[in-house]
C-alpha positions, 0 to 999 in steps of 0.5 A: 493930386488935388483938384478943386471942381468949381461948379460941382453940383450941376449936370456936367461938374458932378459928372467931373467930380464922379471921373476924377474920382475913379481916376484916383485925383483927391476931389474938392467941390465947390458950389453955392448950395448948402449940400455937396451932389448926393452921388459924391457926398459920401466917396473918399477923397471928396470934400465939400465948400459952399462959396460964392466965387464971386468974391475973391477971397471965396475964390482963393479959399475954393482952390486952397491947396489944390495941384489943379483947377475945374471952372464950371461955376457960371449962369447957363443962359442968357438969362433975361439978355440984361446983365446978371448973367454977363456979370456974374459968367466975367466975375467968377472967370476973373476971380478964379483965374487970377487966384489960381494964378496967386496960389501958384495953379498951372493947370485950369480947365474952364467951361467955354461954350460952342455959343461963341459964335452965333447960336440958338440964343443969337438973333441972327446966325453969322455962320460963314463956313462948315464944319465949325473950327475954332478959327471960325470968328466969334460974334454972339449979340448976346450977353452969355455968349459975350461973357464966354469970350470975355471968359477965354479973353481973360485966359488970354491975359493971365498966361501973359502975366504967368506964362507957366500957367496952361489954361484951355477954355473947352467950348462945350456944346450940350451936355445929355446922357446919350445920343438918343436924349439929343435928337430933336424935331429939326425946326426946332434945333437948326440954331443950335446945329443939332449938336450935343455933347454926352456928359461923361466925355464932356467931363472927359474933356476937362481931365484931359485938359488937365494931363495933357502935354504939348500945348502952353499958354492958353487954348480953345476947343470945341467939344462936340459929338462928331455925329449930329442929334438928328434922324435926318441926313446932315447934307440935306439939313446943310441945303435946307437950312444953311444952303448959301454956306460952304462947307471946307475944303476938304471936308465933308458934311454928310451922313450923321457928320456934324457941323463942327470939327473938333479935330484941335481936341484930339490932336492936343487933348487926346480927346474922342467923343464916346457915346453911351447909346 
């Protein structure tokens, strides 16, 4: 089985790209530099294309011949909040999605991000419950956020159109080697809600989404680890800083628990958090 890897030189895609490799899939990557992640360039089974996915006869050459789709390619940030990060996040979703659809791809597994909702890039934070599922509503004022949303609302229109196609948007939070790279001051994380995800079970993630039966069309998940980056009490974090928030009932933020149930990833995904500390 062939897999494309879009986005393969950056932080969380050369972690994909070393996994699948071990698990035995045949590897393109695909990314704008002129050289292939020097941790893949000389394994079997991989090759390398520098394209734009931007344009969409780059996007159609970029998963040619490929059984199964990873969309990391994007702009990691806001940027300067004006319109190239938007852009560019909507246009390379679009291009690949509706290639892949042309190619006859049933399987894409997509970057979303956990800045769907209000985050650190956010003015304001519009939290209304915790811990974080994915009913929670989605209403980022900010343009990479938006253009996740965009990302997984475009999901949402090709499974229409192709409704053998599976596509899950994993909504990832940040991507570190371990636990212990995470952890920060506590004024300086509220925003982000002291989350992270360690890179290797976030490139787990998208092979599972790739595998995994018992879910059609399109599906959002949150992946994020289940314990908090932070030495203090994630109780004590709640009534500091997010007092006039409910927790669910039910359940229970306290300990090193996290701010986000990502319960939807291991039931449909069969995916766990693993730490590397």
């Amino acid at each position: 089985m062939k897999l494309a890897i879009l986005g393969c030189s950056g932080s969380v895609g050369s972690r994909v790209v070393l996994r699948a490799l071990k698990q035995g899939w045949e590897v393109q990557g695909v990314d704008t530099v002129a050289s292939p992640p020097s941790d893949a360039a000389d394994k079997p089974n991989f090759t390398y294309l520098s394209l734009d996915l931007r344009d969409y006869d780059h996007a159609l050459r970029a998963m040619d011949g490929c059984d199964a789709v990873v969309l990391l390619a994007a702009c990691r940030s806001p940027g300067d909040y004006v319109v190239n990060t938007h852009n560019t996040n909507v246009v390379i979703s679009w291009n690949v999605l509706r290639a892949a659809a042309e190619l006859g791809i049933k399987r894409v597994a997509q970057a979303s991000s956990v800045n769907v909702i209000t985050m650190v890039f956010s003015q304001t934070l519009q939290i209304r419950y915790f811990p974080i599922d994915e009913d929670h509503p989605c209403l980022p004022d900010e343009p990479y956020g938006l253009s996740k949303i965009i990302c997984e609302m475009q999901a949402e229109t090709i499974v229409r159109r192709y409704p053998s196609m599976r596509i899950a948007s994993l909504r990832l939070h940040w991507s570190v080697p371990s636990r212990s790279h995470a952890v920060r001051v506590t004024d300086e994380a509220y925003k982000d809600l002291w989350g992270y995800i360690q890179e290797d079970s976030s490139a787990d993630s998208f092979l599972l989404a790739l595998t995994s039966e018992g879910w059609s069309g399109h599906e959002a998940f949150f992946i994020v680890a289940p314990e908090i980056a932070s030495n203090e009490d994630s109780k004590w974090l709640r009534e500091k800083y997010y007092a006039d928030v409910p927790i669910k009932e039910g359940k229970d933020v306290s300990g090193r628990k996290g701010f986000f149930d990502c319960s939807k990833a291991e039931r449909l995904l069969g995916w766990i958090h693993k730490d590397e500390d």
